[in-house]
Each structure stands twice: as structure tokens, then as C-alpha cells.
N, C-alpha and C positions, 0 to 999 in steps of 0.2 A: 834739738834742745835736750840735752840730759837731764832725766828723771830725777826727783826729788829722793833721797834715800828710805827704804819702809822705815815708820819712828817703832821701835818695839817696846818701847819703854824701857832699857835695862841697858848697859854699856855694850856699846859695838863687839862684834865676836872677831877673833882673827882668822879672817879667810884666805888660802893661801890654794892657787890654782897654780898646777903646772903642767905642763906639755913635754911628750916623748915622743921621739920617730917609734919606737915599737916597745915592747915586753921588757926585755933585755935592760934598755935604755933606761925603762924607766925604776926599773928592782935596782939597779946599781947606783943612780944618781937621786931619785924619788923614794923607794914605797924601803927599802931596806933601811936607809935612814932614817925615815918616819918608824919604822917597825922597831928598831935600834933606843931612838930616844923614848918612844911611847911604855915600851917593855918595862925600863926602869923607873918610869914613876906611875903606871897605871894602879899596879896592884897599891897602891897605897893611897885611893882616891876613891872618895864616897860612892860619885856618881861613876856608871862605867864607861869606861874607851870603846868604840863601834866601830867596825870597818862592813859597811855594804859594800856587798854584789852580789851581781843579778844571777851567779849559778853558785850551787855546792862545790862544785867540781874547781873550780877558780879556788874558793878558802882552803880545801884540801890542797890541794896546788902550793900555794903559799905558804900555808902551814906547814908542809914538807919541805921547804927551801928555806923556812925558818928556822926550824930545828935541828937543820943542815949548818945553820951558820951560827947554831948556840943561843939564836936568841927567845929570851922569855915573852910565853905568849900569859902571864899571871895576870886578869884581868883586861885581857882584850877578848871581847867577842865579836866571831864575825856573824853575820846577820843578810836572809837574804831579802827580797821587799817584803812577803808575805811578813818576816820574823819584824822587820823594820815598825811594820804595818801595826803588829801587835805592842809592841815598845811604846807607839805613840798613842794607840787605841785608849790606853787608860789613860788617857789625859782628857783625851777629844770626845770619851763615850760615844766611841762606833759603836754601830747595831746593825752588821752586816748581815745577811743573808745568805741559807745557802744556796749552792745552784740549786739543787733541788727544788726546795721553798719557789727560788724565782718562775722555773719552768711551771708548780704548779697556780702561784698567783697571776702568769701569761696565761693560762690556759684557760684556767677562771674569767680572767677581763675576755678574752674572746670567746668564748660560752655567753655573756654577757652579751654579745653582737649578734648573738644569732637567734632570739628572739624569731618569733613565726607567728603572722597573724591567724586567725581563726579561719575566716574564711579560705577555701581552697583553689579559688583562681590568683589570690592574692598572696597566698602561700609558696605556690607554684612561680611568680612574679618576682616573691622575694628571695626567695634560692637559689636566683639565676644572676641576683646583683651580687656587686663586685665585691662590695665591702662584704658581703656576707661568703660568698666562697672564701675570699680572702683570711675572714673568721675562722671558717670553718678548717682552713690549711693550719692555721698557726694552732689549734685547740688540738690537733691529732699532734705537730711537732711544733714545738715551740723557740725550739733551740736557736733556728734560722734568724726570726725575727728580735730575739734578744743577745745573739750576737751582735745585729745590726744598733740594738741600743746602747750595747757596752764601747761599741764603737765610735759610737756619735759621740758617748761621754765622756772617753776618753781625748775627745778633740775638741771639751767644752762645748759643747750645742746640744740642745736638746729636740725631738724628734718631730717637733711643731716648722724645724726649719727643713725638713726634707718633705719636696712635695711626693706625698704618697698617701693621697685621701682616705684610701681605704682601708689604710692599718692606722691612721691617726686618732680612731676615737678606739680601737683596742688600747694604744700607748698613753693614752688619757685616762684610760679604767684602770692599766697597770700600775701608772703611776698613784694613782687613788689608795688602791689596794695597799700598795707598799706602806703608804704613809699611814692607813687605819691599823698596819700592824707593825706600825715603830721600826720597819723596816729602810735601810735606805743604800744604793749602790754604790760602787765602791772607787766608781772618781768621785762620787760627790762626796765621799766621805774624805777622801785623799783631800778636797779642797776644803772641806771645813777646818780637816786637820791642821793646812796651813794657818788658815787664817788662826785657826786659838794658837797657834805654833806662834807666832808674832808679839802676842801679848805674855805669852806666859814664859817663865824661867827655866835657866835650861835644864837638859832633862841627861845628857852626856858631859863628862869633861873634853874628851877629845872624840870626833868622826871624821875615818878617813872612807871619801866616796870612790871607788874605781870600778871600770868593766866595763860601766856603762856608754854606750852611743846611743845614735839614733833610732833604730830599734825600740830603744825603752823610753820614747819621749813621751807616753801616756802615764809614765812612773814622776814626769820635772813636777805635779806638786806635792808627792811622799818625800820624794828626795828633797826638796829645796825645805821642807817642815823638819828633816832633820838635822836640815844645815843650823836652820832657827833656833834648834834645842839643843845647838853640842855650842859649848867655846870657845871651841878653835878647830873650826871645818877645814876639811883638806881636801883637794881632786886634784888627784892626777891624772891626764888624761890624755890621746897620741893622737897625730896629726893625721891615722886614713887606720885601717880595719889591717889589724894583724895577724900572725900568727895565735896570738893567744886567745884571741877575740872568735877565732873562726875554729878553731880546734874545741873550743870550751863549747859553742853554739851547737856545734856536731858531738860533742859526747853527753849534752844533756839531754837529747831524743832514743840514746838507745836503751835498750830494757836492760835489767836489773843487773842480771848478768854480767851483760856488754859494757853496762852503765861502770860497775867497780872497775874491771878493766879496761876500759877507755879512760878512769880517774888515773890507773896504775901508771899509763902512758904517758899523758899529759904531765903528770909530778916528772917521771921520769925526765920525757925530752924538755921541759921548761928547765931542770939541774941541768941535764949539758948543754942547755943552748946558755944559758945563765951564771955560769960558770967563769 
């Protein structure tokens, strides 16, 4: 049975979804004409023009094939999720958290678990139970276990659905903690952002989304909040994992260095393969 359409309150946006076999395919027939019409009437529009993805090295990319072919980038920014993240933040009043913050309020709720009775045969008893070594592991490294929660969250469940008794009442103190300090993580912020995304007005004239696959599917509700907020959303998107996809993934891991000249490459072989 097909779903009812979200009501957002405010006239439908034009969403315009296309598909490419690869790169190439789709700069020539997709994202060049998009970049083409967007160029001449951005700069002369309130709200601004977007173009997400998910690496630096992709907008430099593009940005050099642009200005290869003349066209005005006055009034478009590209945007990667983090920057996305911030754009919509003043809407939705996020109050994210640093890692830092988080490892030391994990560390806390499991200090909290290990509590030790007075007496000494019952001390000795309780040091040897599970939940409390368990405590005692996450409170030296914490990291382990709130990867495993950013994980959960990014797959919408929270940590009450994984049977692991022993870290359950740490993830219950964590989550305490969070909330006594107006703190809260960052799918769930991505999710509330959708939802005010739905009622409120938009926040872009035009967003064009590309780069993104499967990979980044703990990104679909930032991304879909700023379909919600642009006018006339756009995705272009190709039918299996390309050249640009696999070469951009591998230059965004290498150091600083490596990192400019891996961009230098990429611009490079993207103009003569695009050509």
C-alpha cells in the first residue's frame, strides 16, 4: 500500500532524483547542468544554494572542473555533513557533545557501577561479578563501549535492545548523565532535526545532494532534513560504486601531506577522464 505523503505544512518542494552508470555520465548529462543553471541565479537569492558531500576532496574536485568550464560558483556552497549539520543546528537547537565530554560522562556512569560493599568477603564477591569487571573495563577505556552506542544509534535502537546485561545499567547512567547536562548524541539530534525540518520553512533556495551511497546510510535523516529545507532538492546518484566514489574514499584517509596531493590527483584524472 503506498504511504501517505509527510504534510509539512507549506507547498510541496520540487524533488528531482537521477541516476548515472558513473562520474563522467553524470557531470555531462546531471551535476554540470545543474552547476550551469544554479550559477546564474544563486548569487541573486536570499537564502543560499547547497551542494553536500560526504568528502572535501569531491568539492575541490568539482570546483576545479568548474572553473575549467567558466562556470560561476557566486553563491553556492559546498557543504560537507558535519558543515550540513551546523546550517541546520540553528534551527533545531542541537547541544551536541564533545567526544571528549562523552568518554568522560561514560566513565562517570561506570564509576557509578562499581560501588563496593563494606564488608570484605562481600567486597571480594562483588569484584569478581560481571557487571562490575565489565564497569571496571569501560571506566579505564571508554571508547569501545560508546562506539558500540553510536552504532546502535545510528541504526535507530537504543541499547536496552542488545542483550548485554552487564553494560545495560552503565548505558542507563550514561544516558542520565547526558540529559542532566542538556547534552544529547548526534543521530538523535540528526532525528529531531528532521522532524522540526518538516514543519518549518525552508532554510535553502536550491540543495544539490551527491557522493553519497550506502556507506553513509546513518547520514539518511541529516540528509533527508535538508531535503526538507531547500526548494528544489536534487540527487544525482549512479547505479554501483565508481571510479570517483573509490578514489575520493581512499584520499580522504591519507595525511596531510598525502591528503593535498591525492586532492591534486583526483581534480587532475576526474578533467581528463571528464573531458
Amino acid at each position: 500500500m503506498p504511504k501517505k505523503p509527510v504534510e509539512t505544512g507549506r507547498p510541496s518542494a520540487k524533488v528531482s532524483l537521477h541516476i548515472g552508470a558513473s562520474f563522467c555520465a553524470a557531470w555531462e548529462t546531471i551535476l554540470l547542468p545543474w552547476f550551469q543553471a544554479a550559477g546564474q541565479v544563486s548569487w541573486q537569492q536570499q537564502q543560499p544554494t547547497v551542494v553536500a558531500m560526504p568528502f572535501r576532496s569531491q568539492a575541490y574536485a568539482i570546483k576545479g572542473l568548474l572553473l575549467d568550464r567558466g562556470v560561476s560558483l557566486l553563491g553556492i556552497r559546498f557543504v560537507s555533513p558535519a558543515e550540513l549539520r551546523e546550517l541546520l543546528a540553528a534551527r533545531s537547537k542541537m547541544h551536541l557533545a564533545l567526544r571528549e565530554h562523552l568518554r568522560l560522562l561514560l566513565s562517570v556512569a561506570a564509576e557509578e557501577c562499581m560501588k563496593l560493599p563494606e564488608d570484605p568477603p562481600l567486597r571480594e564477591k562483588r569484584m569478581l561479578e560481571a557487571d562490575f569487571l565489565a564497569a571496571k573495563s569501560v571506566a579505564r577505556a571508554p571508547d569501545h563501549l560508546l562506539r558500540t552506542i553510536d552504532q546502535l544509534g545510528a541504526a535507530g535502537w537504543d541499547f536496552s535492545a542488545v542483550e548485554l546485561p552487564a553494560l545495560r545499567e552503565i548505558a542507563t547512567r550514561f544516558h542520565r548523565r547526558l540529559a542532566d547536562c542538556g547534552f544529547e548524541l548526534i543521530h538523535a539530534a540528526d532525528r529531531r532535526g528532521l522532524d522540526r525540518a518538516v514543519a518549518s520553512p525552508p532554510l535553502f533556495t536550491n540543495i544539490l545532494v551527491t557522493g553519497f551511497n550506502g556507506v553513509h546510510w546513518p547520514l539518511w535523516p541529516l540528509l533527508q532534513a535538508a531535503v526538507l529545507s531547500a526548494k528544489q532538492p536534487f540527487f544525482p546518484r549512479r547505479t554501483r560504486p565508481s571510479f570517483w566514489t573509490t578514489q575520493a574514499m581512499q584520499h580522504a584517509t591519507l595525511t596531510k601531506r598525502g591528503w593535498a596531493l591525492g586532492k591534486k590527483r583526483l581534480a587532475k584524472r576526474s578533467r581528463h577522464r571528464c573531458r
